[in-house]
PDB file of N, CA, C and O in Angstrom:
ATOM      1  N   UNK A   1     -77.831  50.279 -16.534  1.00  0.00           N
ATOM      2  CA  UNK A   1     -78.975  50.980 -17.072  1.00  0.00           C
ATOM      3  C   UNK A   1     -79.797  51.636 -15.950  1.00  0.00           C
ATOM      4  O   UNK A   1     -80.122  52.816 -16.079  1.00  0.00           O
ATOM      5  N   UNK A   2     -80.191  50.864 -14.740  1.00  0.00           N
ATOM      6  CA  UNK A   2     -80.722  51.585 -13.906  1.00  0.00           C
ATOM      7  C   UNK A   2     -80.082  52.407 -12.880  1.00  0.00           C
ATOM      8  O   UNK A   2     -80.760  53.032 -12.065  1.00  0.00           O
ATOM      9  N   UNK A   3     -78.890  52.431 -12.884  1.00  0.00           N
ATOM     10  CA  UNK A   3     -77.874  53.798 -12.701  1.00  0.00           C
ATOM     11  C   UNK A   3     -77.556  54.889 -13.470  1.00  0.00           C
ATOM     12  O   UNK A   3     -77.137  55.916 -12.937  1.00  0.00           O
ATOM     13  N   UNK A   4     -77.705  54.795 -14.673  1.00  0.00           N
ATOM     14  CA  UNK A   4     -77.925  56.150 -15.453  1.00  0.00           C
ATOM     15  C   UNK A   4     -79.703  56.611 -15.469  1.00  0.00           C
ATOM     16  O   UNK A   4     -79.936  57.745 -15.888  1.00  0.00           O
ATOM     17  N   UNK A   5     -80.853  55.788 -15.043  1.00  0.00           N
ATOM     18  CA  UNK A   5     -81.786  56.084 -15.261  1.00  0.00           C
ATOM     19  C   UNK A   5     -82.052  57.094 -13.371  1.00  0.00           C
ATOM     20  O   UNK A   5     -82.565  58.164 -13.046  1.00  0.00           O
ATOM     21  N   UNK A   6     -81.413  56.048 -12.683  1.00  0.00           N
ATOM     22  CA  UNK A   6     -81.584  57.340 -11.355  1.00  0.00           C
ATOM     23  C   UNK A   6     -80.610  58.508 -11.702  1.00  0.00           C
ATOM     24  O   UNK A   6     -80.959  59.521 -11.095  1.00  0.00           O
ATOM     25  N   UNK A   7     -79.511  58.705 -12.473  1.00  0.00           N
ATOM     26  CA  UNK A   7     -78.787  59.658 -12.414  1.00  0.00           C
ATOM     27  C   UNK A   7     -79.419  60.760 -13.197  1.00  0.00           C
ATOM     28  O   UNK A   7     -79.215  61.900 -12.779  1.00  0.00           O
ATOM     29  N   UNK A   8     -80.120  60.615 -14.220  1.00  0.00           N
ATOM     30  CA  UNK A   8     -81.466  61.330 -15.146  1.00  0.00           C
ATOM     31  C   UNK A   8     -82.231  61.772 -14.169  1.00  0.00           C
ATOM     32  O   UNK A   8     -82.305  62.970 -13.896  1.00  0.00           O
ATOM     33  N   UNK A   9     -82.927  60.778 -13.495  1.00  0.00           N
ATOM     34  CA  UNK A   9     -84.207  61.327 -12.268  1.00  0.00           C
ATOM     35  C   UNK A   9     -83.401  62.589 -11.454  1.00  0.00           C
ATOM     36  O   UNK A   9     -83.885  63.716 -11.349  1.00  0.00           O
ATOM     37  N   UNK A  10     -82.458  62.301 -11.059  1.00  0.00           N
ATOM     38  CA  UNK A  10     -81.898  63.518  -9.987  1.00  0.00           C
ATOM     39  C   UNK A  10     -81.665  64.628 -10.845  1.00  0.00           C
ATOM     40  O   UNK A  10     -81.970  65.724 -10.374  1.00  0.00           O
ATOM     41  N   UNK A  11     -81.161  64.599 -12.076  1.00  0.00           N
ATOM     42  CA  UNK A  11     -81.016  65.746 -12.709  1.00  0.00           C
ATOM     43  C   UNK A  11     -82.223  66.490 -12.965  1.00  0.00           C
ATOM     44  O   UNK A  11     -82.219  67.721 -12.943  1.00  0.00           O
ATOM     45  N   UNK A  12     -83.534  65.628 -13.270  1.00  0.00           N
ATOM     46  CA  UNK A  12     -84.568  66.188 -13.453  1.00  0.00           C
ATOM     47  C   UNK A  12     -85.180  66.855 -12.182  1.00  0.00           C
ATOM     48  O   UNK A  12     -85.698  67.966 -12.065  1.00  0.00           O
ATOM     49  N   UNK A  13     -84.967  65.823 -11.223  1.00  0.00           N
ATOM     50  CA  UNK A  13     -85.130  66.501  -9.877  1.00  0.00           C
ATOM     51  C   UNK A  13     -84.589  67.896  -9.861  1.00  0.00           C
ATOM     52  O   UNK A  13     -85.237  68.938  -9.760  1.00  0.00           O
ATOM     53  N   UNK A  14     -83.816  67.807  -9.930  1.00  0.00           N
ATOM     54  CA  UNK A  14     -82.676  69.119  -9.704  1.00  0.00           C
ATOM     55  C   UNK A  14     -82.842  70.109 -10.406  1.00  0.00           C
ATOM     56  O   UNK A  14     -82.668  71.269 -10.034  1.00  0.00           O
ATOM     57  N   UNK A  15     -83.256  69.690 -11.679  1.00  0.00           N
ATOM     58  CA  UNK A  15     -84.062  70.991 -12.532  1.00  0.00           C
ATOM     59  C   UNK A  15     -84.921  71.481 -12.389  1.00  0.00           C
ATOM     60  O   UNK A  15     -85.141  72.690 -12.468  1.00  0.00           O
ATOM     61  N   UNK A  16     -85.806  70.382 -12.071  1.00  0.00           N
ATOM     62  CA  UNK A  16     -87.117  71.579 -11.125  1.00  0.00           C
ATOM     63  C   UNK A  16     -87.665  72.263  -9.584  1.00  0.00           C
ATOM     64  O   UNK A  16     -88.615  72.930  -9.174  1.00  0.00           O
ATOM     65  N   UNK A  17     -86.570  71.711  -9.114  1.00  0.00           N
ATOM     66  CA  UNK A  17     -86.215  72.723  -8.283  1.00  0.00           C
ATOM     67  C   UNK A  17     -85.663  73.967  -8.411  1.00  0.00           C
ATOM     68  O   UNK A  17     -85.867  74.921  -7.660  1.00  0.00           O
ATOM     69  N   UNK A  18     -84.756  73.932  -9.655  1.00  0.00           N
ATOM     70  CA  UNK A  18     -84.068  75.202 -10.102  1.00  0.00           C
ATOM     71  C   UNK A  18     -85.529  76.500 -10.487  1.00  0.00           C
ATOM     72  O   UNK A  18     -85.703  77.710 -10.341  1.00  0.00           O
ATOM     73  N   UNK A  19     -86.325  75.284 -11.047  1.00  0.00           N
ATOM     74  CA  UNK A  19     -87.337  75.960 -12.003  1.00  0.00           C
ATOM     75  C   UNK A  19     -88.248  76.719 -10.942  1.00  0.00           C
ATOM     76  O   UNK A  19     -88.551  77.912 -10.959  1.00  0.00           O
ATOM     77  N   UNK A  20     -88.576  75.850 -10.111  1.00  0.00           N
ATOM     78  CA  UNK A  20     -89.349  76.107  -9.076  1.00  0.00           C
ATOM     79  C   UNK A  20     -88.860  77.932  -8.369  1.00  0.00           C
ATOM     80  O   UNK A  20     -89.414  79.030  -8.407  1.00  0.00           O
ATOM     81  N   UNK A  21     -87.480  77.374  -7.751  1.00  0.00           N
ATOM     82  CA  UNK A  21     -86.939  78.401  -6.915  1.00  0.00           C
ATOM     83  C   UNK A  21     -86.674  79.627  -8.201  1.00  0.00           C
ATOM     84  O   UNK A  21     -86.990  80.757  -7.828  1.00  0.00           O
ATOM     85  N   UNK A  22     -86.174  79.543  -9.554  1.00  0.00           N
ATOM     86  CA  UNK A  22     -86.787  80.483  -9.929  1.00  0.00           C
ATOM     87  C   UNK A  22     -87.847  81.192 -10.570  1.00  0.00           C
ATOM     88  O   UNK A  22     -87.784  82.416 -10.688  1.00  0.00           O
ATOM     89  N   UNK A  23     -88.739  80.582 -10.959  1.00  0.00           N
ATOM     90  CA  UNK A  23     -90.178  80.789 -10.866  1.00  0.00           C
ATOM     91  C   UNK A  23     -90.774  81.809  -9.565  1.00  0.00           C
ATOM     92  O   UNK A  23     -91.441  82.823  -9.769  1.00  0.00           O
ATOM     93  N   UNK A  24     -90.326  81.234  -8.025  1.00  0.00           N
ATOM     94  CA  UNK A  24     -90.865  81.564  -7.418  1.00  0.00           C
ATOM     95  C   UNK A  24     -89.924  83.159  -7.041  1.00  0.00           C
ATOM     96  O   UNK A  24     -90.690  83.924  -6.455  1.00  0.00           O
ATOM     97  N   UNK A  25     -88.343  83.860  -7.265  1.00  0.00           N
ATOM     98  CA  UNK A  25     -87.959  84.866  -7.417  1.00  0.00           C
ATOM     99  C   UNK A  25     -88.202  86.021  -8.789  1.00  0.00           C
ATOM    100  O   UNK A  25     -88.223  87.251  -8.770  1.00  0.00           O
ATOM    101  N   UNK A  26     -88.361  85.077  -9.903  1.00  0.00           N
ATOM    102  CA  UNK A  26     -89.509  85.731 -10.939  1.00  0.00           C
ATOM    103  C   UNK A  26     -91.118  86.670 -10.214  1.00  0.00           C
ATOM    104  O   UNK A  26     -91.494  87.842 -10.260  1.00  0.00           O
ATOM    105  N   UNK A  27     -91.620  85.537  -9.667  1.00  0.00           N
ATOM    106  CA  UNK A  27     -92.848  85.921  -8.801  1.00  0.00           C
ATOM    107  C   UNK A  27     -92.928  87.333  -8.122  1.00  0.00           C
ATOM    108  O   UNK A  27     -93.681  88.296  -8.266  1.00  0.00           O
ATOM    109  N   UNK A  28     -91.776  87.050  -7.273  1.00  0.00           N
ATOM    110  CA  UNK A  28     -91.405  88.591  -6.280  1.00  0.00           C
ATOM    111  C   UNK A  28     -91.292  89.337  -6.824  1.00  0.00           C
ATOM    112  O   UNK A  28     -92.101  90.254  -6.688  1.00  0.00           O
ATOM    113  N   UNK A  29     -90.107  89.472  -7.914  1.00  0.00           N
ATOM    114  CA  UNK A  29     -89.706  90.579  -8.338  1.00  0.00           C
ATOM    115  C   UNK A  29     -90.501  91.201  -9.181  1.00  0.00           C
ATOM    116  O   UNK A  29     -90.055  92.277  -9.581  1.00  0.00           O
ATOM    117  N   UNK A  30     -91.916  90.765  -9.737  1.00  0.00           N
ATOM    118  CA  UNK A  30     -92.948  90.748 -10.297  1.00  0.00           C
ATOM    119  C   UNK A  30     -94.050  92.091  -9.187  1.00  0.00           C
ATOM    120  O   UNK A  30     -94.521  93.201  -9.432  1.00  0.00           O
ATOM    121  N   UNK A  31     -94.043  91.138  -7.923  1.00  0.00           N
ATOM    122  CA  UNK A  31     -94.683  91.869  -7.204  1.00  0.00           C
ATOM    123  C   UNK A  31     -94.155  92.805  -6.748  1.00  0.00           C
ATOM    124  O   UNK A  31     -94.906  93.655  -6.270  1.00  0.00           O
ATOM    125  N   UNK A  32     -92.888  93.019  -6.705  1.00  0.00           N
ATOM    126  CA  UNK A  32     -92.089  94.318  -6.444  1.00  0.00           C
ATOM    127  C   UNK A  32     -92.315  95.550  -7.453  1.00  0.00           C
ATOM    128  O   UNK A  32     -92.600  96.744  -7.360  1.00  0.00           O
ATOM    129  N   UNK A  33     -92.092  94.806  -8.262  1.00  0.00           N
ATOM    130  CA  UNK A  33     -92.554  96.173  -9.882  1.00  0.00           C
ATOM    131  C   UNK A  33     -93.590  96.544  -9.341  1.00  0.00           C
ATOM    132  O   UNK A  33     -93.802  97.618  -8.778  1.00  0.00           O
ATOM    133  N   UNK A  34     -94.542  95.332  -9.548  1.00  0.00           N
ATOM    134  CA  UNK A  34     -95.910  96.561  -9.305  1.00  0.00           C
ATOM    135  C   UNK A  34     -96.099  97.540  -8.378  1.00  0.00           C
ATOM    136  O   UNK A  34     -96.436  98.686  -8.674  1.00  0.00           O
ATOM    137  N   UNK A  35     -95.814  96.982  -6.791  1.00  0.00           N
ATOM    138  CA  UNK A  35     -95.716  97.901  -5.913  1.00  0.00           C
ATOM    139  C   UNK A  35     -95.040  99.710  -6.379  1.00  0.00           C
ATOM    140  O   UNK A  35     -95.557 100.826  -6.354  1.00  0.00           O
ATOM    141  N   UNK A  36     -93.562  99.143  -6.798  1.00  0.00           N
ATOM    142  CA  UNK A  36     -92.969 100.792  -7.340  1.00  0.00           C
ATOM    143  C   UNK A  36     -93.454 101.033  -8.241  1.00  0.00           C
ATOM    144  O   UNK A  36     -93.665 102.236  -8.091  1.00  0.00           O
ATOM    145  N   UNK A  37     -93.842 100.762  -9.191  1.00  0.00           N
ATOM    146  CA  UNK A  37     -94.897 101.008  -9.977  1.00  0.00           C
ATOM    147  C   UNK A  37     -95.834 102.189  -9.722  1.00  0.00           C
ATOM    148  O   UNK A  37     -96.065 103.229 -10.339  1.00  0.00           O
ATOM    149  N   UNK A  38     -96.387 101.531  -8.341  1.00  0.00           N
ATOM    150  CA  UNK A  38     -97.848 101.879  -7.686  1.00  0.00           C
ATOM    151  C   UNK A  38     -97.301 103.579  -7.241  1.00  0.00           C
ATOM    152  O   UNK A  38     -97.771 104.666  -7.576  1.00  0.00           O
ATOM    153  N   UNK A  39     -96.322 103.290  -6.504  1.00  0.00           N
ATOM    154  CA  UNK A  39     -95.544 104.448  -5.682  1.00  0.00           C
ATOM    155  C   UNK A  39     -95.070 105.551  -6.924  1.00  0.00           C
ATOM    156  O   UNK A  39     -95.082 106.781  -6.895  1.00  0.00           O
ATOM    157  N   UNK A  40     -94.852 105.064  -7.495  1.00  0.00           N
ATOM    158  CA  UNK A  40     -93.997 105.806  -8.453  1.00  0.00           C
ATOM    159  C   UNK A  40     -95.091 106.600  -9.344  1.00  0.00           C
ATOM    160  O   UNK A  40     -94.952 107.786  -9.645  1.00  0.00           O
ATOM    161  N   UNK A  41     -96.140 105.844  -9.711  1.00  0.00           N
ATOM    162  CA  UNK A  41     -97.083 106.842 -10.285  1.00  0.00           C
ATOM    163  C   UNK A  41     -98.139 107.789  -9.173  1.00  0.00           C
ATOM    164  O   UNK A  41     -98.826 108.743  -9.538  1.00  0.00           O
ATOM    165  N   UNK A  42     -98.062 107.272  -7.812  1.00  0.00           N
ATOM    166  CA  UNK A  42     -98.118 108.306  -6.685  1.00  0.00           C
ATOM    167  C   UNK A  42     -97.720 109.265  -6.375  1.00  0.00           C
ATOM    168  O   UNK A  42     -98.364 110.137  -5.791  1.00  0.00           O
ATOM    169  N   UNK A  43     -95.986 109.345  -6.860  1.00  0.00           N
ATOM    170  CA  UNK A  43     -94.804 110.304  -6.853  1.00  0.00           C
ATOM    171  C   UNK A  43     -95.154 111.440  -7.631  1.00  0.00           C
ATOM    172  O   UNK A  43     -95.150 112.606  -7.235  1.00  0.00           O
ATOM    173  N   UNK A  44     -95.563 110.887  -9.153  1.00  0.00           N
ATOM    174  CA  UNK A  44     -95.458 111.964  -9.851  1.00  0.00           C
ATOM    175  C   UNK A  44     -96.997 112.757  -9.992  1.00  0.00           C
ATOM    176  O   UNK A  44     -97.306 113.838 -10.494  1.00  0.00           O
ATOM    177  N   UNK A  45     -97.676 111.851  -9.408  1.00  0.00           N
ATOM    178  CA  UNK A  45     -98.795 112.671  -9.278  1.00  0.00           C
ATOM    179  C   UNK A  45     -99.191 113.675  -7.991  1.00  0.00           C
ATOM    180  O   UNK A  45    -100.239 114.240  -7.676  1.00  0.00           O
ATOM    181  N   UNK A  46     -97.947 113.628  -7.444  1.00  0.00           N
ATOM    182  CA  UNK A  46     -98.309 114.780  -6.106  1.00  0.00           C
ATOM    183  C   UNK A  46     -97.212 115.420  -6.571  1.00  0.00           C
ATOM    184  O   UNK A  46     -97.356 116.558  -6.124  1.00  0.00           O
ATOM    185  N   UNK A  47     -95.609 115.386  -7.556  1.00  0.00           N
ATOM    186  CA  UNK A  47     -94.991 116.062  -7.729  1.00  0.00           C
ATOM    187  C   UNK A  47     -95.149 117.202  -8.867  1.00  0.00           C
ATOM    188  O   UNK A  47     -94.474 118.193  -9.144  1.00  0.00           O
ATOM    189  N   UNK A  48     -96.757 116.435  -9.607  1.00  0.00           N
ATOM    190  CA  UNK A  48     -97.454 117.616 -10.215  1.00  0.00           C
ATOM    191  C   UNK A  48     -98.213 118.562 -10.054  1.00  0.00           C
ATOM    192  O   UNK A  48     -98.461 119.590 -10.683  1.00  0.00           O
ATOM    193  N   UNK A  49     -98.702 117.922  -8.763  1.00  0.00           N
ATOM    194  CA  UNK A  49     -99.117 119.046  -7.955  1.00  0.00           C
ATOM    195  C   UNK A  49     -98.807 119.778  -7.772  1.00  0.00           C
ATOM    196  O   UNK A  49     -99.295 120.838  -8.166  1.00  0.00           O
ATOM    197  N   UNK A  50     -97.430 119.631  -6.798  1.00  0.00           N
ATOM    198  CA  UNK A  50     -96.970 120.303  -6.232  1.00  0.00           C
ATOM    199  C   UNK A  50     -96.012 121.469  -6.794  1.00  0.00           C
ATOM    200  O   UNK A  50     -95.522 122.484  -6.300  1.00  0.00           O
ATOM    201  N   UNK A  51     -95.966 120.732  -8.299  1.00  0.00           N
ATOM    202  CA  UNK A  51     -94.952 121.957  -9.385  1.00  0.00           C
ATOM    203  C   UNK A  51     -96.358 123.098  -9.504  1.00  0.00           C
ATOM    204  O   UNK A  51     -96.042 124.287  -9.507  1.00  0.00           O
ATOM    205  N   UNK A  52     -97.366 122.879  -9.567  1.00  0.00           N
ATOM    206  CA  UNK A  52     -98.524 123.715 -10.260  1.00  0.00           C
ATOM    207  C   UNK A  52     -98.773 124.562  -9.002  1.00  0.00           C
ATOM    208  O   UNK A  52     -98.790 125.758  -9.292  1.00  0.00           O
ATOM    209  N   UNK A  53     -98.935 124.365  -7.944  1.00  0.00           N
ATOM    210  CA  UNK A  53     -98.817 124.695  -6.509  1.00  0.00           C
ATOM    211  C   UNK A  53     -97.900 125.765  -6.019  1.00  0.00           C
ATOM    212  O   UNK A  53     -98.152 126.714  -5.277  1.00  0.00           O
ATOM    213  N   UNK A  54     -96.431 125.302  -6.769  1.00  0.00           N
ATOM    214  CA  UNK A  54     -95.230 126.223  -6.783  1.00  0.00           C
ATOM    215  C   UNK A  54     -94.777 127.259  -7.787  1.00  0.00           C
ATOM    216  O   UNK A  54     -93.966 128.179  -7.676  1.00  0.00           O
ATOM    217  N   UNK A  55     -95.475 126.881  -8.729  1.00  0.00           N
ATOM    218  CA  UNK A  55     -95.666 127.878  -9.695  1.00  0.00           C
ATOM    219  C   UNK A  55     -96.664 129.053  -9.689  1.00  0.00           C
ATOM    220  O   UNK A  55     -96.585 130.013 -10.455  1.00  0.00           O
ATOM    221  N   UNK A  56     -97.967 128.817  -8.395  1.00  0.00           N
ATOM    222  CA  UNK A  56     -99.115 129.406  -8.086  1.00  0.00           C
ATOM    223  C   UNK A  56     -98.100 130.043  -6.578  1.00  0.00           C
ATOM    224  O   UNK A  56     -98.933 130.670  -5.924  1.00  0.00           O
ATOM    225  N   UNK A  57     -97.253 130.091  -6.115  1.00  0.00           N
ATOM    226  CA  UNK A  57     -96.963 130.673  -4.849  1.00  0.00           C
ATOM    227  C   UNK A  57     -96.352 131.871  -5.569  1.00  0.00           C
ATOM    228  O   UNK A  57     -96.647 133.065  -5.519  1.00  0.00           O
ATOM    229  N   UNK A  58     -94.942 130.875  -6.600  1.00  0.00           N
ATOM    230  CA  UNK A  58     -93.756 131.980  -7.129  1.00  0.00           C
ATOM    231  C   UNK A  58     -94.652 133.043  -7.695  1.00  0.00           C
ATOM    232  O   UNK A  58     -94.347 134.142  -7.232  1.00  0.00           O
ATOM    233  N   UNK A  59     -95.687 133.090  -8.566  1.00  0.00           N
ATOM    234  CA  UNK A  59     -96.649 134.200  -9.129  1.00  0.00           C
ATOM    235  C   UNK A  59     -97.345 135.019  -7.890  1.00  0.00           C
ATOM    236  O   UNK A  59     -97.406 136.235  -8.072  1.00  0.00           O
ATOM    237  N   UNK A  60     -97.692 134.695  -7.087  1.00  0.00           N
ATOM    238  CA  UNK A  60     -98.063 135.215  -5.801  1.00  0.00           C
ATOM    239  C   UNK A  60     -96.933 136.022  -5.018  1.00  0.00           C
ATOM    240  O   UNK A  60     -97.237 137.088  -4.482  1.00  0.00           O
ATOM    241  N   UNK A  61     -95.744 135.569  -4.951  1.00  0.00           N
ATOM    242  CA  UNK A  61     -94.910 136.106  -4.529  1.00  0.00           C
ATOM    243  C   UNK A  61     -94.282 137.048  -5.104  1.00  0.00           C
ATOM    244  O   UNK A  61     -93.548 137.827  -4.496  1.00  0.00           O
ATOM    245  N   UNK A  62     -94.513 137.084  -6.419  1.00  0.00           N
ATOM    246  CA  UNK A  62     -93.859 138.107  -7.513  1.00  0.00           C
ATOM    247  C   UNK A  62     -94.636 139.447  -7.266  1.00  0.00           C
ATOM    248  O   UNK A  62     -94.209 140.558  -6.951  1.00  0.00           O
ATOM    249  N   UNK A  63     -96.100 138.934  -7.544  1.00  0.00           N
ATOM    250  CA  UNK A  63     -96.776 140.089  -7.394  1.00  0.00           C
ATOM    251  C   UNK A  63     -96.564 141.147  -6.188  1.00  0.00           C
ATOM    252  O   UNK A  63     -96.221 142.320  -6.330  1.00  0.00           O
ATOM    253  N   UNK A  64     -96.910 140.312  -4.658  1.00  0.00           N
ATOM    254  CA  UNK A  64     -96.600 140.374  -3.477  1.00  0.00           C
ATOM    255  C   UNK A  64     -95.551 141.849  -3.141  1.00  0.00           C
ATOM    256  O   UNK A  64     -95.807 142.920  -2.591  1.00  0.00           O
ATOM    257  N   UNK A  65     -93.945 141.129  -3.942  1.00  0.00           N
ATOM    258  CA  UNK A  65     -92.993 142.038  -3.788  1.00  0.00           C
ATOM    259  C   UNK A  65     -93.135 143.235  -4.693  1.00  0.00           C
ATOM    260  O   UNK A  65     -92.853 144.376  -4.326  1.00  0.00           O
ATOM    261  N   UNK A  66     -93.691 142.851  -6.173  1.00  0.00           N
ATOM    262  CA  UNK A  66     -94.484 144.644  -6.657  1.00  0.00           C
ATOM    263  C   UNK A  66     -95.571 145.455  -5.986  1.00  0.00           C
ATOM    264  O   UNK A  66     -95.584 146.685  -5.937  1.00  0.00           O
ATOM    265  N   UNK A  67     -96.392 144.726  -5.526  1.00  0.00           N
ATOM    266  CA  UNK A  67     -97.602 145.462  -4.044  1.00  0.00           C
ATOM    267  C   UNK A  67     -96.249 146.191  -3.339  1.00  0.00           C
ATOM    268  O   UNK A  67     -95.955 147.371  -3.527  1.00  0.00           O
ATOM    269  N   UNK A  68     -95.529 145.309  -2.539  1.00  0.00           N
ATOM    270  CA  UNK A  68     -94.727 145.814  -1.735  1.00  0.00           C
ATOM    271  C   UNK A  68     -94.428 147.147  -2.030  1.00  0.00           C
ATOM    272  O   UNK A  68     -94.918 148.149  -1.509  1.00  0.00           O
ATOM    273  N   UNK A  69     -93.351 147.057  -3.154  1.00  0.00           N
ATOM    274  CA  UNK A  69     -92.553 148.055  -3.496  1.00  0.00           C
ATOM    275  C   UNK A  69     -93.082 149.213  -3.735  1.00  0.00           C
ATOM    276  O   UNK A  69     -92.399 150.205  -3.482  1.00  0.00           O
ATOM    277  N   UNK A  70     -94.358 149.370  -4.251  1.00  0.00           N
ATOM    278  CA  UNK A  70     -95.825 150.562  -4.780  1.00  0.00           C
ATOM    279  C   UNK A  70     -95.747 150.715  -3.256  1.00  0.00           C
ATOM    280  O   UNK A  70     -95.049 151.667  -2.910  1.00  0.00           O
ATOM    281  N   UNK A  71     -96.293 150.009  -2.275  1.00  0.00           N
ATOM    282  CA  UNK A  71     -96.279 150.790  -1.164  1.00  0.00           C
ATOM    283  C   UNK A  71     -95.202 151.725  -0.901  1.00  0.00           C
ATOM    284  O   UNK A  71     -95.211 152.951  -0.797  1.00  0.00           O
ATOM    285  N   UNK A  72     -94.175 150.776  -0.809  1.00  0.00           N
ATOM    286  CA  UNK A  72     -92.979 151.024  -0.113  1.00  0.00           C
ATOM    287  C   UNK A  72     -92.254 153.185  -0.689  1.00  0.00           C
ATOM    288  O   UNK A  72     -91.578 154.136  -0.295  1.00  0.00           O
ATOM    289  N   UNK A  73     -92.972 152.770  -1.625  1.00  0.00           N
ATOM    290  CA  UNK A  73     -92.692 154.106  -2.587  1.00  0.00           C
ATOM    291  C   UNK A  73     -93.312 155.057  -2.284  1.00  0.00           C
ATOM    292  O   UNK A  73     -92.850 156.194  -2.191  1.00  0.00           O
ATOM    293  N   UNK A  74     -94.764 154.634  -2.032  1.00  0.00           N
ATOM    294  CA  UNK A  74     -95.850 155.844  -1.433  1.00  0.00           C
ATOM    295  C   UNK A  74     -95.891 156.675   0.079  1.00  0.00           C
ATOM    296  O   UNK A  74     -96.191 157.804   0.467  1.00  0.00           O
ATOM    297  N   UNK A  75     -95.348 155.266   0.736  1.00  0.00           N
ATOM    298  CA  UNK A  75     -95.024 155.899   2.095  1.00  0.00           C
ATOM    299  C   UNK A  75     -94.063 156.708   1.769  1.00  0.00           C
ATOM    300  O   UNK A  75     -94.390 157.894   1.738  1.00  0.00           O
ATOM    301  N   UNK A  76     -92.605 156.370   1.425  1.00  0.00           N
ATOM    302  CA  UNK A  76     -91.957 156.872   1.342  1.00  0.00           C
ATOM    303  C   UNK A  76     -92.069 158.693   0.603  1.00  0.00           C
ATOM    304  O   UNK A  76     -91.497 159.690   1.044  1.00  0.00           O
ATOM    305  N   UNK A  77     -93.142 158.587  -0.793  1.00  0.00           N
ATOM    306  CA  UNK A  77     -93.790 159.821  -0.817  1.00  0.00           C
ATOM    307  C   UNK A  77     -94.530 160.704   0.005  1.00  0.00           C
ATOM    308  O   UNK A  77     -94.374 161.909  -0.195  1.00  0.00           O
ATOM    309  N   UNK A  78     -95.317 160.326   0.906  1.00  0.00           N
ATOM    310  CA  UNK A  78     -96.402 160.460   2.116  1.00  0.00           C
ATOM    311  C   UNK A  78     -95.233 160.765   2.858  1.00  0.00           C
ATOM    312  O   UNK A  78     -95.358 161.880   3.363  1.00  0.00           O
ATOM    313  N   UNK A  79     -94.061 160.191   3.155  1.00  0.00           N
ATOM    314  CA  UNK A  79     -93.532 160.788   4.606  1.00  0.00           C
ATOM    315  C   UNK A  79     -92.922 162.108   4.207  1.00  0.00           C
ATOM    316  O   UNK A  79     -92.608 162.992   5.004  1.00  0.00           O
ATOM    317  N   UNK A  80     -92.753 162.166   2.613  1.00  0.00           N
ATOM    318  CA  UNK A  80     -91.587 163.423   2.378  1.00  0.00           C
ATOM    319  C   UNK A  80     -92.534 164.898   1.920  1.00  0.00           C
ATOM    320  O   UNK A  80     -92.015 166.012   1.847  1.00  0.00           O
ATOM    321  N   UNK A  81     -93.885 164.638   1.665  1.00  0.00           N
ATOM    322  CA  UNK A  81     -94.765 165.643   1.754  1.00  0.00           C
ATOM    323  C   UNK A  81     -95.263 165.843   3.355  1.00  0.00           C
ATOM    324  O   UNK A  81     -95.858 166.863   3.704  1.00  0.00           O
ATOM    325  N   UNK A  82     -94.957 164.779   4.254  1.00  0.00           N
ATOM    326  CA  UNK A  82     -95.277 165.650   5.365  1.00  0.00           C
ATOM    327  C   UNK A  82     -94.291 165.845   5.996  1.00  0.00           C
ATOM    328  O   UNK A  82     -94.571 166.266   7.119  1.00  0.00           O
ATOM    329  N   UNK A  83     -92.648 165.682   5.718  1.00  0.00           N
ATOM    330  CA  UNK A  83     -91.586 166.087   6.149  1.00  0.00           C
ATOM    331  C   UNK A  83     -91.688 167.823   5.965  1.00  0.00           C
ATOM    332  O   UNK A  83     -91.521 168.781   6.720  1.00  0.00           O
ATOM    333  N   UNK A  84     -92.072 167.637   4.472  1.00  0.00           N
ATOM    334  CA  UNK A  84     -91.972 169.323   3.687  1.00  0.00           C
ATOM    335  C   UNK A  84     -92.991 170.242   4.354  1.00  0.00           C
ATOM    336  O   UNK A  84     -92.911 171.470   4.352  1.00  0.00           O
ATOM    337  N   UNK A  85     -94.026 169.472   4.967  1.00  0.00           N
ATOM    338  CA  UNK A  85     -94.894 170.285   4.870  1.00  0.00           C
ATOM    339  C   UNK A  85     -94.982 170.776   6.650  1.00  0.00           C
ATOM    340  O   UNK A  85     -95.673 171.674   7.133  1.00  0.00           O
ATOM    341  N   UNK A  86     -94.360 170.163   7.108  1.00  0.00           N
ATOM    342  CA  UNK A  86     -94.170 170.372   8.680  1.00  0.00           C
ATOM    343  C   UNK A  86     -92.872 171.258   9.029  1.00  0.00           C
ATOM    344  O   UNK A  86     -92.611 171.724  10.138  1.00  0.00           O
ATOM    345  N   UNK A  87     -92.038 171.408   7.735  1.00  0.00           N
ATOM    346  CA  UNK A  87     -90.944 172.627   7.601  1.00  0.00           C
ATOM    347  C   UNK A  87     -91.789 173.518   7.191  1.00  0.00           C
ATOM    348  O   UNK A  87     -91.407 174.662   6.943  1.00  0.00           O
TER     349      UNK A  87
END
């Protein structure tokens, strides 16, 4: 009887150690979420930025290359009235 009653104790032993050690990898991986969590709603809040940011350049740049081209046209008018006009 008091050999099956220590063989109980060790099992119980042994179980809460199990419980323990995972309890305490529960714990981490707990604090790990939150961390990426943390990061992750960091991520998307500068990657919204940065879409609104890039969407404010590409419109800038669109325009940019129609400025351009209006120039690019006028000189090109301007040089051929004073090509003509210097014949």
């Amino acid at each position: 009887m008091f050999k099956e009653a220590e063989s109980y104790k060790r099992q119980i032993v042994g179980i809460e150690e199990l419980r323990k050690d995972r309890d305490s990898r529960v714990e981490a991986l707990r604090c790990e979420i939150e961390e990426l969590t943390a990061v992750n709603e960091e991520v998307v809040k500068t990657n919204a930025s940065l879409s609104v940011k890039f969407n404010s350049i590409e419109q800038l740049h669109s325009k940019l290359e129609d400025d351009y081209a209006r120039v690019n046209e006028h000189l090109s008018l301007a040089n051929n009235v004073r090509s003509n006009a210097e014949e």
